[in-house]
PDB file of N, CA, C and O in Angstrom:
ATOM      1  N   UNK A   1       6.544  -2.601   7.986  1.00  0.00           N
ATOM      2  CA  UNK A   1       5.225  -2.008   8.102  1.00  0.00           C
ATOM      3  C   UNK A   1       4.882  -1.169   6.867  1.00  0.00           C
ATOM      4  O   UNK A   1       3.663  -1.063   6.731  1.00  0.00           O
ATOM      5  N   UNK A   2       5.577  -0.562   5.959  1.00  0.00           N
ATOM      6  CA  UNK A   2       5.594   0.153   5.190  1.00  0.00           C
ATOM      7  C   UNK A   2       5.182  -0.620   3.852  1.00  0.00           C
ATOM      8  O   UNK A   2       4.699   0.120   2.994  1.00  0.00           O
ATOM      9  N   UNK A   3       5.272  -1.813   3.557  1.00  0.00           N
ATOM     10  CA  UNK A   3       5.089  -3.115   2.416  1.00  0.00           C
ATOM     11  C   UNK A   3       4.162  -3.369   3.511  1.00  0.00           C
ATOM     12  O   UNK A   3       3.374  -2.551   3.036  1.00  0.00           O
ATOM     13  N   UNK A   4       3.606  -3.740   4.465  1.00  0.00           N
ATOM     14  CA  UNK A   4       2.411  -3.742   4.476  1.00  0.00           C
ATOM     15  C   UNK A   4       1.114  -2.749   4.355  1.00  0.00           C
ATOM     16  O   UNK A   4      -0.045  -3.072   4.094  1.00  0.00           O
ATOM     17  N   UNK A   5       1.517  -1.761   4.557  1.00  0.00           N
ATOM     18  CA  UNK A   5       0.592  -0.559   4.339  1.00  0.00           C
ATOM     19  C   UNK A   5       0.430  -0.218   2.802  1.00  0.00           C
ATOM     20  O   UNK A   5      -0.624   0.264   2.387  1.00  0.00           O
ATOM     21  N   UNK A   6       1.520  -0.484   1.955  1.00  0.00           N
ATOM     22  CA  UNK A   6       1.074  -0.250   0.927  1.00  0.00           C
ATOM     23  C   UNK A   6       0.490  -1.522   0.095  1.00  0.00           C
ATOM     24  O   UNK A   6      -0.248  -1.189  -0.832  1.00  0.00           O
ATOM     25  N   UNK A   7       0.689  -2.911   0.260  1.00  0.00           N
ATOM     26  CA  UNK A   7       0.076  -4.102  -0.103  1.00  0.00           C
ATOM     27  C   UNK A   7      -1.534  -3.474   0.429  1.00  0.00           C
ATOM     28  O   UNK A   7      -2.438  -3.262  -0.379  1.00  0.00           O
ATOM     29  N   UNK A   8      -1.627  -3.310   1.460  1.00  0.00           N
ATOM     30  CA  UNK A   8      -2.840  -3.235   1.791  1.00  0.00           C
ATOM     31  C   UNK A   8      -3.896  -2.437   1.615  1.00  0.00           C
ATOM     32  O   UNK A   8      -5.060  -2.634   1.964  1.00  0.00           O
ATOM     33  N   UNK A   9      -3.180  -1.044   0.760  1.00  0.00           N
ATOM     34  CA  UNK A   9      -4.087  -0.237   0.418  1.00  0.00           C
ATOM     35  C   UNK A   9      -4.200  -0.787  -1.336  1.00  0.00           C
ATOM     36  O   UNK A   9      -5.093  -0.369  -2.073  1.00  0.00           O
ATOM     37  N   UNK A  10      -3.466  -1.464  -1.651  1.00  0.00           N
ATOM     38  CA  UNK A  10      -3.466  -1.894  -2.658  1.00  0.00           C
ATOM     39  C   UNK A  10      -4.376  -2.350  -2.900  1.00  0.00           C
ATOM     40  O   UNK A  10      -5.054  -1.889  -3.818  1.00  0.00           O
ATOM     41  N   UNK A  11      -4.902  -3.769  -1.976  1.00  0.00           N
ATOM     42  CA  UNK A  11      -5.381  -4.750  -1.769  1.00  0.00           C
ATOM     43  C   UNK A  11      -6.716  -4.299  -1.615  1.00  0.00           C
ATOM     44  O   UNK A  11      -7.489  -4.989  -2.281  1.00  0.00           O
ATOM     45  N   UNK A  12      -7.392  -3.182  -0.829  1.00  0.00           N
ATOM     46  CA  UNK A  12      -8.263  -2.632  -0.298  1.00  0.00           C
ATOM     47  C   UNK A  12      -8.858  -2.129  -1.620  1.00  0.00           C
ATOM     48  O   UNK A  12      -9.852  -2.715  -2.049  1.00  0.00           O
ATOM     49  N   UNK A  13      -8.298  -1.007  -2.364  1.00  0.00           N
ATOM     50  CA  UNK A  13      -8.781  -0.091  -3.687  1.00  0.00           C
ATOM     51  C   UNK A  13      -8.769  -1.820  -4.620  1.00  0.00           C
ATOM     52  O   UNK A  13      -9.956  -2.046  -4.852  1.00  0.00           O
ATOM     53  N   UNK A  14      -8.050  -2.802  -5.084  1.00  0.00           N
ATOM     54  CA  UNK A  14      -8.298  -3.973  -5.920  1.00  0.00           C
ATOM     55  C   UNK A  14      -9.658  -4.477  -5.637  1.00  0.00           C
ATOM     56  O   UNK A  14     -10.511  -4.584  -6.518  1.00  0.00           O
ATOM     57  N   UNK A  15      -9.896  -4.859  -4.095  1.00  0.00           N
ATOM     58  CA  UNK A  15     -10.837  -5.802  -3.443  1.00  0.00           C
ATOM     59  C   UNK A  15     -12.318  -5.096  -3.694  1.00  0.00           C
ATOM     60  O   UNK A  15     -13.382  -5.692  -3.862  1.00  0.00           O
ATOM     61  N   UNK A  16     -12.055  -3.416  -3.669  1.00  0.00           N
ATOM     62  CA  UNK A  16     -13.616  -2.830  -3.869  1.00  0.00           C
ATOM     63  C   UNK A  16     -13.987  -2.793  -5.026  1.00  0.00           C
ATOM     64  O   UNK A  16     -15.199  -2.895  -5.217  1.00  0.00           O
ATOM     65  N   UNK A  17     -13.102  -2.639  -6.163  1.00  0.00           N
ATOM     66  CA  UNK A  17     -13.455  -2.468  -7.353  1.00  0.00           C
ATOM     67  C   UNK A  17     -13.753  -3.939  -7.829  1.00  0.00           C
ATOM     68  O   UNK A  17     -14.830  -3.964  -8.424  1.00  0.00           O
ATOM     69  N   UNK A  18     -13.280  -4.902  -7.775  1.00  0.00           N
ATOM     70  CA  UNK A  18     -13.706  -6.559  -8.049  1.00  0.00           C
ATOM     71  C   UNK A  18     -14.773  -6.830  -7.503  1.00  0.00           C
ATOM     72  O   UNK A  18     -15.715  -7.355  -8.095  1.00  0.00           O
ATOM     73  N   UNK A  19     -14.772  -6.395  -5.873  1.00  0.00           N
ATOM     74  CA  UNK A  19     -16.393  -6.758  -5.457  1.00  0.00           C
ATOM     75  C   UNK A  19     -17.379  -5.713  -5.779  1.00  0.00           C
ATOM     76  O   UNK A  19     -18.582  -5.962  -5.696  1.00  0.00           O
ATOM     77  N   UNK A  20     -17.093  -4.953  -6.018  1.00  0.00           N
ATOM     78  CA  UNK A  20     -18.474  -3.901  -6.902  1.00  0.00           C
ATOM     79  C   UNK A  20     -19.176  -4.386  -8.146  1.00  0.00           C
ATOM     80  O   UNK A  20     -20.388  -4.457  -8.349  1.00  0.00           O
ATOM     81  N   UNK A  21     -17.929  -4.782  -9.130  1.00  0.00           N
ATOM     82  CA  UNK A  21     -18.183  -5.286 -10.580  1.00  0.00           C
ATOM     83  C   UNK A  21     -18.982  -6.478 -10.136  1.00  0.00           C
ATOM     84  O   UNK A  21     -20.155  -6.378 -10.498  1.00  0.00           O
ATOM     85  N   UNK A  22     -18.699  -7.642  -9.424  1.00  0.00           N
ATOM     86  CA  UNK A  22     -19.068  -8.380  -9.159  1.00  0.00           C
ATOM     87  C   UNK A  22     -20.209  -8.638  -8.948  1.00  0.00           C
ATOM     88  O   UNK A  22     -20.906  -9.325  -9.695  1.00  0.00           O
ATOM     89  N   UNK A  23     -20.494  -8.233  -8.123  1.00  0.00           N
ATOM     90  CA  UNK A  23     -21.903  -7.895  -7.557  1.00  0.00           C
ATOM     91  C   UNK A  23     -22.858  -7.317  -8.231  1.00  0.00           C
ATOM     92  O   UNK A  23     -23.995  -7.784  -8.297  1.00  0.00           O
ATOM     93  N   UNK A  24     -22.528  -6.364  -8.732  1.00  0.00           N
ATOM     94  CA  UNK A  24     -23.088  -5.284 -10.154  1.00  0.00           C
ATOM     95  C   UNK A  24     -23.429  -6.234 -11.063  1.00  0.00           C
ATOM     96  O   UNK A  24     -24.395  -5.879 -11.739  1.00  0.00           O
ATOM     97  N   UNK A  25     -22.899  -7.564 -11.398  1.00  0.00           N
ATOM     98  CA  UNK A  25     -22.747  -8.319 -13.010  1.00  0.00           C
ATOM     99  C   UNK A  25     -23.789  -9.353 -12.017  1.00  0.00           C
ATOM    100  O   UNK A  25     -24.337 -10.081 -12.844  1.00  0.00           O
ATOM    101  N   UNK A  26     -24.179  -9.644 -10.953  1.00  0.00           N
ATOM    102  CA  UNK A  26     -25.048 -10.942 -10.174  1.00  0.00           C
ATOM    103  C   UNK A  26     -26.434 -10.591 -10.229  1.00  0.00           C
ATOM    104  O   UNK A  26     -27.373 -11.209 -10.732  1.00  0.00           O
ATOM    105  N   UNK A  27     -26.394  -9.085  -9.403  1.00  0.00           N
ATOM    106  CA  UNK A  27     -27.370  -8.715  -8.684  1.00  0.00           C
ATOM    107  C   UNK A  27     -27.851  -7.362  -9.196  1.00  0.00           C
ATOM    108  O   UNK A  27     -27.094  -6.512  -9.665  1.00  0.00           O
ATOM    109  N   UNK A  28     -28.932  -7.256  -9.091  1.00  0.00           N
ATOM    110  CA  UNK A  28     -29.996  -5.950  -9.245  1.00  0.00           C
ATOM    111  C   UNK A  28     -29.583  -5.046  -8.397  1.00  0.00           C
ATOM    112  O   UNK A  28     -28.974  -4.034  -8.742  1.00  0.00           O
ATOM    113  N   UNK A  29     -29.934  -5.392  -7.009  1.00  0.00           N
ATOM    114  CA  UNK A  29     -30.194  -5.162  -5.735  1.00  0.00           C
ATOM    115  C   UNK A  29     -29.131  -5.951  -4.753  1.00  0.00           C
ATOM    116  O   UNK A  29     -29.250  -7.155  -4.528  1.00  0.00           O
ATOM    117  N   UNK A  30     -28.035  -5.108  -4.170  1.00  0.00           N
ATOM    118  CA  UNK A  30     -27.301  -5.425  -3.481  1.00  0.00           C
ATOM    119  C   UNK A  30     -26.657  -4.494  -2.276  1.00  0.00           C
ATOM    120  O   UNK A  30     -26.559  -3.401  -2.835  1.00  0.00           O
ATOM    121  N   UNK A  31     -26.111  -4.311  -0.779  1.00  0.00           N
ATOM    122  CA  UNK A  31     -25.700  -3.828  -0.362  1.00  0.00           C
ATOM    123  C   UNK A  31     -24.471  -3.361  -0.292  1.00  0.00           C
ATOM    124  O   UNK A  31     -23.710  -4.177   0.227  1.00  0.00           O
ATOM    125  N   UNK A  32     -23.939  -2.304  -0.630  1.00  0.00           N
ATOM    126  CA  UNK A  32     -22.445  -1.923  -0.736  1.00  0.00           C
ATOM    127  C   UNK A  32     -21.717  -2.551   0.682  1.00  0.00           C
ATOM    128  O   UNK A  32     -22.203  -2.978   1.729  1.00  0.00           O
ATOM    129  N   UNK A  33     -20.096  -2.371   0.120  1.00  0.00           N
ATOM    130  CA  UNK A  33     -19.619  -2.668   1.054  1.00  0.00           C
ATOM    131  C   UNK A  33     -18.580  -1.262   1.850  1.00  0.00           C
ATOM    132  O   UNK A  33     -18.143  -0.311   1.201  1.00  0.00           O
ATOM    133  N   UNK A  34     -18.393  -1.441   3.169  1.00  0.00           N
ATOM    134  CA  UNK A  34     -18.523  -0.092   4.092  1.00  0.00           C
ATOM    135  C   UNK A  34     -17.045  -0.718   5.051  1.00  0.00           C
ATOM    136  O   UNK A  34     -16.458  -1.795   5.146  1.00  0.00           O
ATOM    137  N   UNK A  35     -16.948   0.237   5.458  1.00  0.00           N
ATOM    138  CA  UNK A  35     -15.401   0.078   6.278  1.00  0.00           C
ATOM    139  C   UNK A  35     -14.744  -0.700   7.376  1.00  0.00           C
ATOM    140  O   UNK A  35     -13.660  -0.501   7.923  1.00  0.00           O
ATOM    141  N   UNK A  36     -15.992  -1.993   7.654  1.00  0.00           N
ATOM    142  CA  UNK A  36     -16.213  -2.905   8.386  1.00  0.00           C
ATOM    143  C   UNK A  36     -15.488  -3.576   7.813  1.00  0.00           C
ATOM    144  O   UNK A  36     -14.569  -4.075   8.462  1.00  0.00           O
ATOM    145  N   UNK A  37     -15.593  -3.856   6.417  1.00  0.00           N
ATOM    146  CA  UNK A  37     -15.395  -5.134   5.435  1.00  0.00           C
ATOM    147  C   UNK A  37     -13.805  -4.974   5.564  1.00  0.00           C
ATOM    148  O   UNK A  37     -13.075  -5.951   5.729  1.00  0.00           O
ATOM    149  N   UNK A  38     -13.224  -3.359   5.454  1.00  0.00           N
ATOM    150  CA  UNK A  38     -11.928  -3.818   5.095  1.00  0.00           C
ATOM    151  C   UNK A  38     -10.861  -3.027   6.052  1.00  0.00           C
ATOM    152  O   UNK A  38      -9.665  -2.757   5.947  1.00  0.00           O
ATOM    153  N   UNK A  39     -11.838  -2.795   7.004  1.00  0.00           N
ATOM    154  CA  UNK A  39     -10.869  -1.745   7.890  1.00  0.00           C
ATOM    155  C   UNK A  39     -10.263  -3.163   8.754  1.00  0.00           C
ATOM    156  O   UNK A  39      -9.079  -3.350   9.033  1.00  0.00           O
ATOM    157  N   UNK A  40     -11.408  -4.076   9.083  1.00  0.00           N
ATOM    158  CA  UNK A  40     -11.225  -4.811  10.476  1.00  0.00           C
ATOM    159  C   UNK A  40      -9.940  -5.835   9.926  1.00  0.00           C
ATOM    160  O   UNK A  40      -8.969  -6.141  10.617  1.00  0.00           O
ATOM    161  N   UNK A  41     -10.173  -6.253   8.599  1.00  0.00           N
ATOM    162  CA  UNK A  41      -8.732  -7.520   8.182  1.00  0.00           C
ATOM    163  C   UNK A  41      -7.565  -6.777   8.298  1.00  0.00           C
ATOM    164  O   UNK A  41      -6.493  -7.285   8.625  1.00  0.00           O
ATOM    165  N   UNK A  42      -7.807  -4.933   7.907  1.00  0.00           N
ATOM    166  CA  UNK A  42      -6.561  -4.556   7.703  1.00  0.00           C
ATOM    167  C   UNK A  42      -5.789  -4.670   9.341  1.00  0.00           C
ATOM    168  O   UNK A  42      -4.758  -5.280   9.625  1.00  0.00           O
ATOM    169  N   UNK A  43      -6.559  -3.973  10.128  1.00  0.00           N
ATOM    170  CA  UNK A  43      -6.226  -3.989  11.626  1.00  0.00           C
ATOM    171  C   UNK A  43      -5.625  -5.009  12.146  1.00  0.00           C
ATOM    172  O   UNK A  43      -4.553  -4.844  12.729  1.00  0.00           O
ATOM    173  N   UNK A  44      -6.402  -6.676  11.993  1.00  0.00           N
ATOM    174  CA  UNK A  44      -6.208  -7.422  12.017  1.00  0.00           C
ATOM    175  C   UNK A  44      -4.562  -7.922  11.604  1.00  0.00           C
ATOM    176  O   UNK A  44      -3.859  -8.574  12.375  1.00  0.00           O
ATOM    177  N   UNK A  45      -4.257  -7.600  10.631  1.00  0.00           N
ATOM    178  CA  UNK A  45      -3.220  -7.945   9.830  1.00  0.00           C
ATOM    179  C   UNK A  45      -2.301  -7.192  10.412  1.00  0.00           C
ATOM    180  O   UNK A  45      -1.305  -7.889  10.600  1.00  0.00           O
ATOM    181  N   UNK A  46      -2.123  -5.935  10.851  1.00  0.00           N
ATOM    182  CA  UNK A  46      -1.049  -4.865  11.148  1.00  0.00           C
ATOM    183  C   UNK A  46      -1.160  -5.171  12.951  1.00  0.00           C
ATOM    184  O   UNK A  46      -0.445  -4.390  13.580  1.00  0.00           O
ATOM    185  N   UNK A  47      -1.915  -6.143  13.798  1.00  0.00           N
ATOM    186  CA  UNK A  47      -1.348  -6.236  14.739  1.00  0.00           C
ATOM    187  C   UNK A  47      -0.794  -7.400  15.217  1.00  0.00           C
ATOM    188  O   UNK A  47      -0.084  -7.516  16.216  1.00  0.00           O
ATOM    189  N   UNK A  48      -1.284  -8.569  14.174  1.00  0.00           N
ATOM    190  CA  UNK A  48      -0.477  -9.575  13.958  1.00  0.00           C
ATOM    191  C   UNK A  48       1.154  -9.315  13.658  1.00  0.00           C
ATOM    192  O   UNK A  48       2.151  -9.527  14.348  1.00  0.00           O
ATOM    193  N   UNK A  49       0.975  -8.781  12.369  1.00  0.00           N
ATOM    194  CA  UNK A  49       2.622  -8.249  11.702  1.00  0.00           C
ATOM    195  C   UNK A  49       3.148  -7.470  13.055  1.00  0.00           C
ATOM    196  O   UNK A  49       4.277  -7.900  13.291  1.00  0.00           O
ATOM    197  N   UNK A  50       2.849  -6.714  13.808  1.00  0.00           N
ATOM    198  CA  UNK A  50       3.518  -5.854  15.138  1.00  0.00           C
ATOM    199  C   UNK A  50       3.425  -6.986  16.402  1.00  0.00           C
ATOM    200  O   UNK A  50       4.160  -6.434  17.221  1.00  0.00           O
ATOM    201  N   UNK A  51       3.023  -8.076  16.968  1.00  0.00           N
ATOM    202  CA  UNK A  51       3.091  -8.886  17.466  1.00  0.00           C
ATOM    203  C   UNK A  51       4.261  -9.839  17.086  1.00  0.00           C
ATOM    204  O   UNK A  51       5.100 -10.245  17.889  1.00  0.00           O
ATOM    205  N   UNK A  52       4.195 -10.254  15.295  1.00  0.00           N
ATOM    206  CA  UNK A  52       5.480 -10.845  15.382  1.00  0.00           C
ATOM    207  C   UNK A  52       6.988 -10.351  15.458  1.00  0.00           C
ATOM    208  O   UNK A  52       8.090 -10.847  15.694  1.00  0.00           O
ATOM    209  N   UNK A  53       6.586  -9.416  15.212  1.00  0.00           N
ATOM    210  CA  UNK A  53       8.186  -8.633  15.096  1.00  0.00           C
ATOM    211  C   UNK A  53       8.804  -8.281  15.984  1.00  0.00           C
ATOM    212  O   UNK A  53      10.000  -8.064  16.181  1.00  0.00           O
ATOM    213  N   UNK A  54       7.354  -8.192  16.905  1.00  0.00           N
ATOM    214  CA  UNK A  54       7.989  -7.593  18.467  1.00  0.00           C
ATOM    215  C   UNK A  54       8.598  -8.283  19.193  1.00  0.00           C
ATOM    216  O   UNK A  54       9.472  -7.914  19.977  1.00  0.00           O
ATOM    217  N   UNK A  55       8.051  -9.801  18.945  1.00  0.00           N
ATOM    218  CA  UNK A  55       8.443 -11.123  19.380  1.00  0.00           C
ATOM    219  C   UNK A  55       9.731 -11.232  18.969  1.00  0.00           C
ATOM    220  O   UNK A  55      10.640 -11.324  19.794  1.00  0.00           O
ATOM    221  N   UNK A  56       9.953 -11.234  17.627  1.00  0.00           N
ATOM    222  CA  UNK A  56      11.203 -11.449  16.761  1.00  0.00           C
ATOM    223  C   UNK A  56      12.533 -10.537  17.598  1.00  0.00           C
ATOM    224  O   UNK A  56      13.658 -10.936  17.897  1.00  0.00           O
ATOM    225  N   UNK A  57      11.842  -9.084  17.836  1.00  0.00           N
ATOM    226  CA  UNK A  57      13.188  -8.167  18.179  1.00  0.00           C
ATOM    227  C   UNK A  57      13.384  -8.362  19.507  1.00  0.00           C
ATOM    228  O   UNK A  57      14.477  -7.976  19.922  1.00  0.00           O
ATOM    229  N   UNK A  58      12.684  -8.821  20.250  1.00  0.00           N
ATOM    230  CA  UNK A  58      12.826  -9.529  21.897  1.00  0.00           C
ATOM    231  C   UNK A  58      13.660 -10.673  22.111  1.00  0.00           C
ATOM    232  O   UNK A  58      14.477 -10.810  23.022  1.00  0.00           O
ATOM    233  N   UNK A  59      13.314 -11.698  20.956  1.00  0.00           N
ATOM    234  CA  UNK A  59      14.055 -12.775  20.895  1.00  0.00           C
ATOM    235  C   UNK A  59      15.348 -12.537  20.908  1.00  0.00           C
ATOM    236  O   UNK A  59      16.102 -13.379  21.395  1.00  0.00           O
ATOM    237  N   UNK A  60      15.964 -11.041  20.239  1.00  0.00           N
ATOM    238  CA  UNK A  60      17.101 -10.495  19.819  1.00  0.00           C
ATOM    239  C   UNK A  60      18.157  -9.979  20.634  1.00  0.00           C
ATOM    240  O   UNK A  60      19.379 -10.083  20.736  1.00  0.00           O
ATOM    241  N   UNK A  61      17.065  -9.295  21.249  1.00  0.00           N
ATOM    242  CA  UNK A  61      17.740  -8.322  22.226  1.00  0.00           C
ATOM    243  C   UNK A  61      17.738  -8.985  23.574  1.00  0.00           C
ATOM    244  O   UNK A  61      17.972  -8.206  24.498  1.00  0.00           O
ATOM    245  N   UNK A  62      17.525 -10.272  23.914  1.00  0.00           N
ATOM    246  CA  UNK A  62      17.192 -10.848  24.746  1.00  0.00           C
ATOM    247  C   UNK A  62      18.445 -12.082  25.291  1.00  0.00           C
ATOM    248  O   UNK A  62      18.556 -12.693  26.353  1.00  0.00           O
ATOM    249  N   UNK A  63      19.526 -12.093  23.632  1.00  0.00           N
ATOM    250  CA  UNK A  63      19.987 -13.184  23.513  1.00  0.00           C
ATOM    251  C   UNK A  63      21.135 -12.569  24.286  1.00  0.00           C
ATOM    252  O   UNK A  63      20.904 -11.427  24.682  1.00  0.00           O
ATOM    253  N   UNK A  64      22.546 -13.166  24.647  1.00  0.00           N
ATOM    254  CA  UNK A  64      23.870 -13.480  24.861  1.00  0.00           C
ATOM    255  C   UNK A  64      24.194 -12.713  23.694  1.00  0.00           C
ATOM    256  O   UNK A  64      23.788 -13.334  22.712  1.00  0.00           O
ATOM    257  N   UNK A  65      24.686 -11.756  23.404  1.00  0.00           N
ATOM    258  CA  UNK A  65      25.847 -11.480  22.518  1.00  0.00           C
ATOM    259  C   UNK A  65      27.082 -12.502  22.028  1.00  0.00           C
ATOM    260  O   UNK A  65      27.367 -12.712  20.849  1.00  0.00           O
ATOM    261  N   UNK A  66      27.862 -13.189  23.376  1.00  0.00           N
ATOM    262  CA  UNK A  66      28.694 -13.693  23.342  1.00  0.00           C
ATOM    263  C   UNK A  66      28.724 -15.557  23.142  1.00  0.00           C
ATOM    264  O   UNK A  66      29.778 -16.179  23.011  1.00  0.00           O
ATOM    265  N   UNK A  67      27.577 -16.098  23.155  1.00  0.00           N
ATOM    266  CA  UNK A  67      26.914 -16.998  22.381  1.00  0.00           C
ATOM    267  C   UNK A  67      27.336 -16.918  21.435  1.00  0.00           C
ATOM    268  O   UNK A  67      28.326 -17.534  21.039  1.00  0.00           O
ATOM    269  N   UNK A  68      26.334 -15.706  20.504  1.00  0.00           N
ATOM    270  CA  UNK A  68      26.991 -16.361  18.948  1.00  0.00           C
ATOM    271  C   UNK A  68      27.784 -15.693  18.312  1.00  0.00           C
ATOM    272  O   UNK A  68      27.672 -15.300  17.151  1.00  0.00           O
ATOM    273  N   UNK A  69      28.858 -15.488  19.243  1.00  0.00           N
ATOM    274  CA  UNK A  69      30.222 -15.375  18.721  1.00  0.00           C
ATOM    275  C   UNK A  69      31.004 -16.171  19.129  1.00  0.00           C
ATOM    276  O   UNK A  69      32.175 -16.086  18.759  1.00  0.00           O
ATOM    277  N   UNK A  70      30.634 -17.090  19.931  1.00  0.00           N
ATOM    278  CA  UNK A  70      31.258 -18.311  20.193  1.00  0.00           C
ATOM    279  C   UNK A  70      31.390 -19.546  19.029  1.00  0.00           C
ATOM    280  O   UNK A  70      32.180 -20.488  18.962  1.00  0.00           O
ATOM    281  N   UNK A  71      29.905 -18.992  17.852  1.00  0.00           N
ATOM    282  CA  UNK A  71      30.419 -20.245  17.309  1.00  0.00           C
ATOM    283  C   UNK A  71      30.535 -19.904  15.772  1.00  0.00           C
ATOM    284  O   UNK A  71      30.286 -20.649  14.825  1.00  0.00           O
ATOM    285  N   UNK A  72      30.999 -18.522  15.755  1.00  0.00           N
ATOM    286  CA  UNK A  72      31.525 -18.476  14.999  1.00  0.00           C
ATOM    287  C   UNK A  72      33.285 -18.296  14.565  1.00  0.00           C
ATOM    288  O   UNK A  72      33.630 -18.275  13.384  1.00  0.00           O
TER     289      UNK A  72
END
């Protein structure tokens, strides 16, 4: 979670400054962009990433111990 929080603020401060210039170099007249744009992917993304992991550490804690030490 921690490499994602910081990819993502990364990603967030990269994404505004590219789409500002951007937009700035197209258009006269344009609407900024507001915390809709990048709050909702981030959310998005951090409950996906906590969905899989949760899955992942269930799968874990879920197993036989003595399984896979059987084949090893």
């Amino acid at each position: 979670m921690i490499i994602l929080s910081i990819s993502s603020a990364i990603g967030c401060f990269g994404g505004f400054y590219l789409s500002d210039m951007l937009m700035e170099s197209i258009w006269d007249v344009y609407t900024d962009t507001n915390f809709v744009s990048y709050g909702v992917p981030i959310i998005i993304t951090f409950v996906i990433a906590a969905i899989t992991i949760g899955g992942k550490v269930y799968q874990g804690a879920s197993r036989n111990p003595a399984d896979s030490l059987r084949y090893e």
